[in-house]
PASEBA-1860 file (N, C-alpha, C; in nm, 3 decimals):
! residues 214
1> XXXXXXXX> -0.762/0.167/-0.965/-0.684/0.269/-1.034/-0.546/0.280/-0.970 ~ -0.451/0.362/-1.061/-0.325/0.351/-0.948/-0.310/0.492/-0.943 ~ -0.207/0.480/-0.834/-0.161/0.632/-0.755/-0.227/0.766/-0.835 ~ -0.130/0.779/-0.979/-0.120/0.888/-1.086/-0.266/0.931/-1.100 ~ -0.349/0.835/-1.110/-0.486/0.884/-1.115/-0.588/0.921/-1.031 ~ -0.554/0.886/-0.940/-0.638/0.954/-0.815/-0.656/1.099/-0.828 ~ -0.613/1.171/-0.859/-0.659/1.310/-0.830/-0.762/1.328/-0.921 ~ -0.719/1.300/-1.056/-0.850/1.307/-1.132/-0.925/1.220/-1.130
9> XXXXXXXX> -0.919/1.092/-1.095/-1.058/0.973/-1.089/-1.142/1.037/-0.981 ~ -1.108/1.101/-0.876/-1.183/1.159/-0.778/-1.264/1.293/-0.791 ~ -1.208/1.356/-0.880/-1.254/1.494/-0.928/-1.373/1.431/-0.988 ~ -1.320/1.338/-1.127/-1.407/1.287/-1.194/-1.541/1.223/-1.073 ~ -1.526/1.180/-1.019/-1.621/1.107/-0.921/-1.655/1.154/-0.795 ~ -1.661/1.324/-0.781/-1.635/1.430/-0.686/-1.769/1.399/-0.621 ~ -1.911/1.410/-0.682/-2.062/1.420/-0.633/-2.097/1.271/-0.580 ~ -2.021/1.165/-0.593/-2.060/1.015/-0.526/-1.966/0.997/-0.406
17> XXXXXXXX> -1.816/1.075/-0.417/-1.745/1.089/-0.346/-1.739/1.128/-0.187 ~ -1.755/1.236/-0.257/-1.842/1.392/-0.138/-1.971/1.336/-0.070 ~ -2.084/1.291/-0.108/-2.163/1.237/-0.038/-2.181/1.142/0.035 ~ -2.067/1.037/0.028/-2.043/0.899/0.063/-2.031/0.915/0.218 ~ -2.091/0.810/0.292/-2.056/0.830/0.454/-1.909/0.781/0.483 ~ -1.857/0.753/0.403/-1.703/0.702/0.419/-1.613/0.655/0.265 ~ -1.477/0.701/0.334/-1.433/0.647/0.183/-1.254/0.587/0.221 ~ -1.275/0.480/0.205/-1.138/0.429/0.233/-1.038/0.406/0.087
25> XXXXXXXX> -0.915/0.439/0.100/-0.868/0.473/0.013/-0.758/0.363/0.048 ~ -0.723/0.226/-0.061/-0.637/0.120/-0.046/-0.525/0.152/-0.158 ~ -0.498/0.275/-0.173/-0.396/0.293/-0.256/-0.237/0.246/-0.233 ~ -0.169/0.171/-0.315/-0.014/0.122/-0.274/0.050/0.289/-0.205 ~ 0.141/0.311/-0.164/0.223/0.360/-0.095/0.149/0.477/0.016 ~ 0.176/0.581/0.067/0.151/0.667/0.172/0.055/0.774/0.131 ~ 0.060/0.794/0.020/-0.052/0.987/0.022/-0.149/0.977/-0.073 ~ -0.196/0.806/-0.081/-0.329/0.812/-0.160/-0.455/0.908/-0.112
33> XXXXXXXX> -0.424/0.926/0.037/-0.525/1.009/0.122/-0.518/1.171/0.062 ~ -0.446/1.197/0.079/-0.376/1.346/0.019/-0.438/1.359/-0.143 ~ -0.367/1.291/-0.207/-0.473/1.260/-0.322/-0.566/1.288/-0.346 ~ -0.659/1.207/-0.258/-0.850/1.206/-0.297/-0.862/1.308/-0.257 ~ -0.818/1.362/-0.122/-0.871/1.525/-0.065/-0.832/1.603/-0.216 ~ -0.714/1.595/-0.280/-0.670/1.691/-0.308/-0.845/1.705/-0.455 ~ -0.860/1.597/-0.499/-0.926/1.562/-0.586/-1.117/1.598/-0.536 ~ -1.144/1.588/-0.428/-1.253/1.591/-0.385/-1.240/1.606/-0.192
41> XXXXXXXX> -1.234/1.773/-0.196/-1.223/1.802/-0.064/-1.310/1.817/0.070 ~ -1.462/1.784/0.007/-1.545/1.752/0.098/-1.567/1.599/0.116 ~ -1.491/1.532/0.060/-1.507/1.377/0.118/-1.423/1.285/0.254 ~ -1.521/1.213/0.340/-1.479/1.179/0.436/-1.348/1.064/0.381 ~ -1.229/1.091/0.386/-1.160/0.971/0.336/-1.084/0.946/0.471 ~ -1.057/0.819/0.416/-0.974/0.725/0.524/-0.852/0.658/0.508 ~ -0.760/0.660/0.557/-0.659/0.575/0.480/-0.658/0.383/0.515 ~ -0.607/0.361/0.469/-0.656/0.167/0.445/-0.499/0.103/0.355
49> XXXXXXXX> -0.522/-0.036/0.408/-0.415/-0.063/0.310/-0.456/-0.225/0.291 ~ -0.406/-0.302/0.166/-0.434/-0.427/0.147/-0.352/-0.506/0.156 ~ -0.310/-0.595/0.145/-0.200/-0.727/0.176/-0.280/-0.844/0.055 ~ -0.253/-0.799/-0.065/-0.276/-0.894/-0.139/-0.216/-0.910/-0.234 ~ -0.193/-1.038/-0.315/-0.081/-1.036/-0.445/-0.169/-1.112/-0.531 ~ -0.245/-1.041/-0.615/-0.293/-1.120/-0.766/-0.291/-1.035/-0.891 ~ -0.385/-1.109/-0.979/-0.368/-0.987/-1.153/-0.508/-1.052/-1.171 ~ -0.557/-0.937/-1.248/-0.693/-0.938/-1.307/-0.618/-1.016/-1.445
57> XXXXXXXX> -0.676/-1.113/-1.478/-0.721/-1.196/-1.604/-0.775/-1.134/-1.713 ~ -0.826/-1.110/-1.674/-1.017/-1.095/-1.760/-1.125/-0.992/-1.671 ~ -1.214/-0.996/-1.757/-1.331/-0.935/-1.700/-1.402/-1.050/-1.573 ~ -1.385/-0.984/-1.465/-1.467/-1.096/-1.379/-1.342/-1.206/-1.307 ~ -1.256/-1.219/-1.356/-1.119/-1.335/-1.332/-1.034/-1.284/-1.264 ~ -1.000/-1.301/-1.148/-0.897/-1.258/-1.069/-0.788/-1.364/-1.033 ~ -0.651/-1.354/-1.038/-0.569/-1.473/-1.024/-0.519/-1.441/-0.893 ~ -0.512/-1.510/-0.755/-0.399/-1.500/-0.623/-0.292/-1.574/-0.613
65> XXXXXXXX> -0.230/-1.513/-0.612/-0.073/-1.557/-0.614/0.004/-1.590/-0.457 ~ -0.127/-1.573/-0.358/-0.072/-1.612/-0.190/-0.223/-1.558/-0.129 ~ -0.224/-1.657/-0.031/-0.325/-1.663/0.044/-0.327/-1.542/0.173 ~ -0.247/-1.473/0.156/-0.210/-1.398/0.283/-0.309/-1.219/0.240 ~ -0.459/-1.193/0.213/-0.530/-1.132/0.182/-0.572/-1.077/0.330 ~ -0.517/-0.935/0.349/-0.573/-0.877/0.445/-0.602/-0.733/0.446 ~ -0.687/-0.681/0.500/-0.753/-0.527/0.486/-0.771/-0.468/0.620 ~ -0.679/-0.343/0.633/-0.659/-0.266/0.733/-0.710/-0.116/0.719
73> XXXXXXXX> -0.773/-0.053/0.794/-0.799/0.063/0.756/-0.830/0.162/0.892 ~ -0.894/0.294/0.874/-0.921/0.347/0.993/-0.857/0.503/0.991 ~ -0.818/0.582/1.102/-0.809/0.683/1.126/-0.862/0.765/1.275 ~ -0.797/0.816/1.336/-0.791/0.892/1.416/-0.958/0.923/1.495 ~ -1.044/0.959/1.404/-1.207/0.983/1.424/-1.232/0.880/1.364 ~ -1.211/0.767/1.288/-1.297/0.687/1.246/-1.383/0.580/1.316 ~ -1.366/0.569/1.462/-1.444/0.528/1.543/-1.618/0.571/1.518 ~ -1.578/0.679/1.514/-1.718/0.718/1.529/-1.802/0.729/1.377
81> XXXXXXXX> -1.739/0.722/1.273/-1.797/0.704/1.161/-1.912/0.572/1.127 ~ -1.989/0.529/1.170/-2.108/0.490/1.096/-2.079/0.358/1.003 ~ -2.056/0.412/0.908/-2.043/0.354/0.763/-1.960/0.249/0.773 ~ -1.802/0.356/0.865/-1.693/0.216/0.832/-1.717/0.084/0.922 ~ -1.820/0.127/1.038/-1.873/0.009/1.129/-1.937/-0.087/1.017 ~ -2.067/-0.043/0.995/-2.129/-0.124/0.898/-2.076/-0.174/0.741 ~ -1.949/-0.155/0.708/-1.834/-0.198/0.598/-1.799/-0.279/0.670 ~ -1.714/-0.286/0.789/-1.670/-0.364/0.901/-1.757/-0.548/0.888
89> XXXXXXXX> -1.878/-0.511/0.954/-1.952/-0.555/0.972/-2.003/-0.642/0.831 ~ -2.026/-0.581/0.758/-2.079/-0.683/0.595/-1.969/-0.737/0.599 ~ -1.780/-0.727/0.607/-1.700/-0.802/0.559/-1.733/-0.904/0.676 ~ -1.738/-0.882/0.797/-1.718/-1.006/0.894/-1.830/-1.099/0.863 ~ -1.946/-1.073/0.802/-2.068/-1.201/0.793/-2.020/-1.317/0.741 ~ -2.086/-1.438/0.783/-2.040/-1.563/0.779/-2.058/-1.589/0.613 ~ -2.178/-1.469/0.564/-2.198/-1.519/0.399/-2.109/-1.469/0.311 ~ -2.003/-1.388/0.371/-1.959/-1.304/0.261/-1.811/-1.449/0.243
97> XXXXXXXX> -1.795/-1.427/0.110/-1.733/-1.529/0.052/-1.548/-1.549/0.059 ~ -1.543/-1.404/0.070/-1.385/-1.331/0.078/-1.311/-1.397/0.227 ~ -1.238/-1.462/0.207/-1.134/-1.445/0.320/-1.048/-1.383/0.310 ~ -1.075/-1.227/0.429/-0.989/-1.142/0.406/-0.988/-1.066/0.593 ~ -0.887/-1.101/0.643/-0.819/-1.045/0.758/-0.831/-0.896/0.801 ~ -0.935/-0.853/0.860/-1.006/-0.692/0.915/-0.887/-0.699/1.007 ~ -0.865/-0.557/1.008/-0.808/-0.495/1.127/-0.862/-0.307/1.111 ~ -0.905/-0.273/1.211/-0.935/-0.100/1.253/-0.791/-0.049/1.351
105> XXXXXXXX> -0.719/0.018/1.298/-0.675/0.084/1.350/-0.712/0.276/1.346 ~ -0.662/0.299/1.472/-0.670/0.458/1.499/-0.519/0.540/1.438 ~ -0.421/0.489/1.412/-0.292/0.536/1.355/-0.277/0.502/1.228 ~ -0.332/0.531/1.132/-0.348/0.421/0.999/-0.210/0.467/0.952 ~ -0.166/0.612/0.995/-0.031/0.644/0.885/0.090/0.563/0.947 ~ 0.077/0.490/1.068/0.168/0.412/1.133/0.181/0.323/1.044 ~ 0.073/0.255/1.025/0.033/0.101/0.916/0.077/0.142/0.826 ~ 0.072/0.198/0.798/0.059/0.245/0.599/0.251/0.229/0.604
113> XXXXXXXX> 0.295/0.337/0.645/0.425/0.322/0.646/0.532/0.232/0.677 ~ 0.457/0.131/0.790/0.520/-0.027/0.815/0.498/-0.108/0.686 ~ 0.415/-0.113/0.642/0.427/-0.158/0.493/0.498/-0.099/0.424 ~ 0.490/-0.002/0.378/0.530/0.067/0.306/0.727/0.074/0.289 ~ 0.773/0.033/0.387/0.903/-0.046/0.418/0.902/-0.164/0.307 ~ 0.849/-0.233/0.271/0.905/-0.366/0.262/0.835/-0.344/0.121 ~ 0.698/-0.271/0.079/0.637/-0.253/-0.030/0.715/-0.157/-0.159 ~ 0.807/-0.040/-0.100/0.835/0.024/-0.203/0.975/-0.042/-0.208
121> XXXXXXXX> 1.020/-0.116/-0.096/1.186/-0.205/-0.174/1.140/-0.278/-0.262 ~ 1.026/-0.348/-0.236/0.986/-0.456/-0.322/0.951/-0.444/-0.488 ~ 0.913/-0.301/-0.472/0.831/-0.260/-0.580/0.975/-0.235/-0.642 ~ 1.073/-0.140/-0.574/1.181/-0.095/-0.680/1.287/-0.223/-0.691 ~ 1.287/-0.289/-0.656/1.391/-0.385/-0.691/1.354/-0.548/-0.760 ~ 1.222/-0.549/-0.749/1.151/-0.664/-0.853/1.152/-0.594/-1.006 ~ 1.142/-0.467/-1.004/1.196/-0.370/-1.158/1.290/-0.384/-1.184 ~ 1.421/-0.335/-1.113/1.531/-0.329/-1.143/1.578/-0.472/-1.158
129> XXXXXXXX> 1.586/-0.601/-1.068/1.643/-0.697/-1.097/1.540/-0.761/-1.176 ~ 1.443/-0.777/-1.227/1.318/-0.837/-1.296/1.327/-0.988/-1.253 ~ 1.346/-1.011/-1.141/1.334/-1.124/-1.106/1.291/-1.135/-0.954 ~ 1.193/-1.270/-0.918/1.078/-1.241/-0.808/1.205/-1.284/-0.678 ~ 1.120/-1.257/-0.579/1.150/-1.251/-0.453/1.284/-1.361/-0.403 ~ 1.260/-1.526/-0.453/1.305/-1.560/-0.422/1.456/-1.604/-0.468 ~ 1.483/-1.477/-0.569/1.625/-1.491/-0.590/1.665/-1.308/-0.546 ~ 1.603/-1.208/-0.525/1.614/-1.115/-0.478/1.689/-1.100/-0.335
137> XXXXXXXX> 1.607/-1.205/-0.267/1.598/-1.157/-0.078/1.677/-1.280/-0.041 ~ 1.763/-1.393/-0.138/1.785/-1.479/-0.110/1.926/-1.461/-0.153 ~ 2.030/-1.369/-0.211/2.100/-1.331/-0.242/2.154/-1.234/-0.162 ~ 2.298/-1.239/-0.134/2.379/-1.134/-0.013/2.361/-1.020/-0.053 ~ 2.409/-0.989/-0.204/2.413/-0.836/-0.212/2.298/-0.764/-0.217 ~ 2.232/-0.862/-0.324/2.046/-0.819/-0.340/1.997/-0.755/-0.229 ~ 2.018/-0.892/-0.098/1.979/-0.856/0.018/2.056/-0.723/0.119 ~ 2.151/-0.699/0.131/2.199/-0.598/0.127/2.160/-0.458/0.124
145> XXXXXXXX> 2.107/-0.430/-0.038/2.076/-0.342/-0.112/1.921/-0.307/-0.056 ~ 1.857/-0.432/-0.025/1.702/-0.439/0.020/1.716/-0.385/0.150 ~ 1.774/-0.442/0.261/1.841/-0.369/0.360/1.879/-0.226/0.368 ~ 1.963/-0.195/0.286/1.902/-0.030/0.272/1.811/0.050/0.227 ~ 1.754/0.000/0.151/1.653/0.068/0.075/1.508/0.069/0.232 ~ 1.519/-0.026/0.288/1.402/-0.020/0.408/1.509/0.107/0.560 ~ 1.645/0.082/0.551/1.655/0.167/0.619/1.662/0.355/0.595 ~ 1.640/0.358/0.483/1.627/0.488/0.377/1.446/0.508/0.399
153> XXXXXXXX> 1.398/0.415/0.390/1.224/0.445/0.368/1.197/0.483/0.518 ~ 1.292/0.405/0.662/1.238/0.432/0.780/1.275/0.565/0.843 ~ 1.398/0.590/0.801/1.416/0.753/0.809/1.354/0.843/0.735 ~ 1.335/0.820/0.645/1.212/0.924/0.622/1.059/0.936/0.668 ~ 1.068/0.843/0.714/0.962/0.833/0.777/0.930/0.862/0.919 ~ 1.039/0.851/0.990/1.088/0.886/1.096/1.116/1.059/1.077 ~ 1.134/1.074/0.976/1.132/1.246/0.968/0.994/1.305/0.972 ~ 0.947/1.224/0.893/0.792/1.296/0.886/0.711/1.241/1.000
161> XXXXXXXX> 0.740/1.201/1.095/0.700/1.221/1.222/0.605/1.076/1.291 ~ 0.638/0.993/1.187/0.572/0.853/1.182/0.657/0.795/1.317 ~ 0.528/0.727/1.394/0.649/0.657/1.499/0.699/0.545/1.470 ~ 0.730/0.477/1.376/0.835/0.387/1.354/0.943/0.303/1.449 ~ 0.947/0.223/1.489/1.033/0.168/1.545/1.135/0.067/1.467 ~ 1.236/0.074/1.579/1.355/0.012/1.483/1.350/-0.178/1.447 ~ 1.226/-0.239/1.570/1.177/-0.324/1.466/1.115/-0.407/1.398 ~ 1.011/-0.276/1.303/0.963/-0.248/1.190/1.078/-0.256/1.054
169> XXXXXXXX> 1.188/-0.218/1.100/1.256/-0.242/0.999/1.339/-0.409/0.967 ~ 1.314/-0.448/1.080/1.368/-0.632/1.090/1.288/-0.716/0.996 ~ 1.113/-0.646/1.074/1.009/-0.748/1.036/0.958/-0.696/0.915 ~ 0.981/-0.586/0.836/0.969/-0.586/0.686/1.067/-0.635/0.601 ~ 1.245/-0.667/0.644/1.287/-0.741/0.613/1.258/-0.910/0.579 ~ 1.232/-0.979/0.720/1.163/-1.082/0.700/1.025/-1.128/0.614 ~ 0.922/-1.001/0.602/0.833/-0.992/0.513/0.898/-1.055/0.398 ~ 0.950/-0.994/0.345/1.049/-0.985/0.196/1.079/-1.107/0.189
177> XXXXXXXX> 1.177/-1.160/0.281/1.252/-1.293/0.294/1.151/-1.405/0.247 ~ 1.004/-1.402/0.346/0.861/-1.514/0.335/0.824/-1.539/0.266 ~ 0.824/-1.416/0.119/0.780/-1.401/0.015/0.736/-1.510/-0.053 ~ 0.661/-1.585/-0.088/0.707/-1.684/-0.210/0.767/-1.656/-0.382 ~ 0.875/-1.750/-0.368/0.964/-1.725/-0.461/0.979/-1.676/-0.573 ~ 0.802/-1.671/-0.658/0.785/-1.664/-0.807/0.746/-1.451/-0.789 ~ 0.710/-1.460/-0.668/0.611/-1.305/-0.675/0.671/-1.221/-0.688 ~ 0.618/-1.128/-0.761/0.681/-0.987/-0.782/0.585/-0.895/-0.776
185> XXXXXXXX> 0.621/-0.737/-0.790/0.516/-0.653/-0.720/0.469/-0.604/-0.859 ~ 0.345/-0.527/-0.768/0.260/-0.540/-0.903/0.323/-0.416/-0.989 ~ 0.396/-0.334/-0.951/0.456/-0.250/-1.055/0.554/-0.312/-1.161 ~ 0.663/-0.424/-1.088/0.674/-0.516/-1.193/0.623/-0.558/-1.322 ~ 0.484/-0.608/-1.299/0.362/-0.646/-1.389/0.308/-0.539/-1.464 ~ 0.351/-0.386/-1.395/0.302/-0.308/-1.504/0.432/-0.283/-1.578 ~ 0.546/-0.325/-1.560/0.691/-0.274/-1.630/0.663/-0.355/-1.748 ~ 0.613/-0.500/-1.686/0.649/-0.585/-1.812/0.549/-0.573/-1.971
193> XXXXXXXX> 0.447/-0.507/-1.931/0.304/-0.514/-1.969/0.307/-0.369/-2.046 ~ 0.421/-0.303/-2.005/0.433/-0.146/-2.081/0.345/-0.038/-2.076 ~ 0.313/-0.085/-1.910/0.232/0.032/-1.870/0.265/0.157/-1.800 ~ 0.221/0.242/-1.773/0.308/0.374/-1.679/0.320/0.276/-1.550 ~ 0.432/0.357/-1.463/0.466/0.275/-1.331/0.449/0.394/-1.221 ~ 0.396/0.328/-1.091/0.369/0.430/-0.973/0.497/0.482/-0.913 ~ 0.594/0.413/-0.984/0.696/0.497/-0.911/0.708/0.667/-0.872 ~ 0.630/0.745/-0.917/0.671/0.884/-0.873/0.596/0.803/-0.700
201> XXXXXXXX> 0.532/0.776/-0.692/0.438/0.751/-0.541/0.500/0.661/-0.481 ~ 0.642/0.598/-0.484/0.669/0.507/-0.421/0.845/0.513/-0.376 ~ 0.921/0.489/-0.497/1.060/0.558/-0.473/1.073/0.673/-0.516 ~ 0.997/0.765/-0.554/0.977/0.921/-0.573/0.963/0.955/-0.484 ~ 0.856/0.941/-0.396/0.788/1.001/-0.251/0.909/1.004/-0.209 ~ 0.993/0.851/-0.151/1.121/0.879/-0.057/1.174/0.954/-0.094 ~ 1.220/0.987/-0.222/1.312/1.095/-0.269/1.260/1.216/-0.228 ~ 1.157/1.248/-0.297/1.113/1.366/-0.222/1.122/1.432/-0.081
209> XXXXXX> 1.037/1.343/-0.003/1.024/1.360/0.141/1.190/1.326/0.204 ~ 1.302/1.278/0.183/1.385/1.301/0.193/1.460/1.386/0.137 ~ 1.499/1.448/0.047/1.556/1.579/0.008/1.477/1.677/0.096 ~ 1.367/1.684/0.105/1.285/1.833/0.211/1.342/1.810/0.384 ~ 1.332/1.675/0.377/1.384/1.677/0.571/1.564/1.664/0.578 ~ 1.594/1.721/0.455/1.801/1.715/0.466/1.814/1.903/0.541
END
């Protein structure tokens, strides 16, 4: 589901929610967590984030567009949670089929927001220029423009109390740069496709959370 719906997909799904020994929440940008609470406030949620670029096909058909598939998640108490051990644990078995890169961290809003640098330039400027990465980040002004837009996302973030370092903002640059050439973000894919776009959750949030810390 994306951002917009979380509050109600969770309401809607409040009694599987609420009972669950864990619930990691891989939503694109920063307050998918905020969200689910807001939606279902007795559920253990977690924040998490993914590193993957594909499109559902079909029923059952998933297309990857880069091999670079990784899943981060965790929180402050989530050590001691149970569940996310044994989630942990089923992804690492030798049978499970997914190659996909675990990491547990205890600072997840650190993670979330180091992405979140390089994810919401990406997201707003594969819209605006409708063209993928490698004429975006490969271009002076483009690049430029991308360049600010990550130093705009790190101050706000830096306002809201994220420890951020200055560079986080190099190496989400370079992110961008690695890209392969054809990809674009998946809000892109919903621009083109004429679907609603997460932007209130992505260059909204900055706006937001920057106008409150002026």
């Amino acid at each position: 589901m994306k951002l917009y719906d979380v509050e109600s997909r969770t309401k809607q799904w409040g009694p599987a929610i609420e009972t669950a020994g864990a619930v990691i929440c891989l939503q694109n940008g920063v307050d998918g967590v905020r969200r689910m609470r807001a939606g279902a406030q007795q559920a253990r949620v977690y924040g998490g984030l993914a590193f993957v670029s594909g499109q559902a096909d079909g029923p059952g058909s998933v297309r990857y567009f880069s091999d670079m598939s990784s899943l981060t998640f965790g929180g402050s108490d989530g050590a001691d949670n149970d569940s996310l051990h044994s989630f942990a644990s089923c992804l690492e078995e030798a049978a499970n089929p997914l190659e996909v890169k675990l990491q547990f961290v205890a600072d997840i809003a650190l993670a979330q927001w180091t992405k979140f640098l390089a994810l919401a330039t990406n997201a707003a400027l594969t819209c605006l220029v409708c063209r993928g990465a490698g004429v975006i980040y490969h271009d002076p002004e483009l690049l430029a423009l991308a360049q600010k837009s990550i130093d705009e996302i790190f101050a706000v973030g830096q306002a809201e109390g994220i420890a951020l370092l200055d560079g986080d903002k190099t190496k989400a640059l370079a992110t961008l740069q690695g890209l392969p050439p054809a990809m674009v973000a998946l809000m892109h894919l919903d621009l083109a496709a004429g679907r609603t776009l997460e932007l209130d959750g992505l260059s909204g949030l900055v706006s937001r959370l920057g106008r409150r810390a002026l």
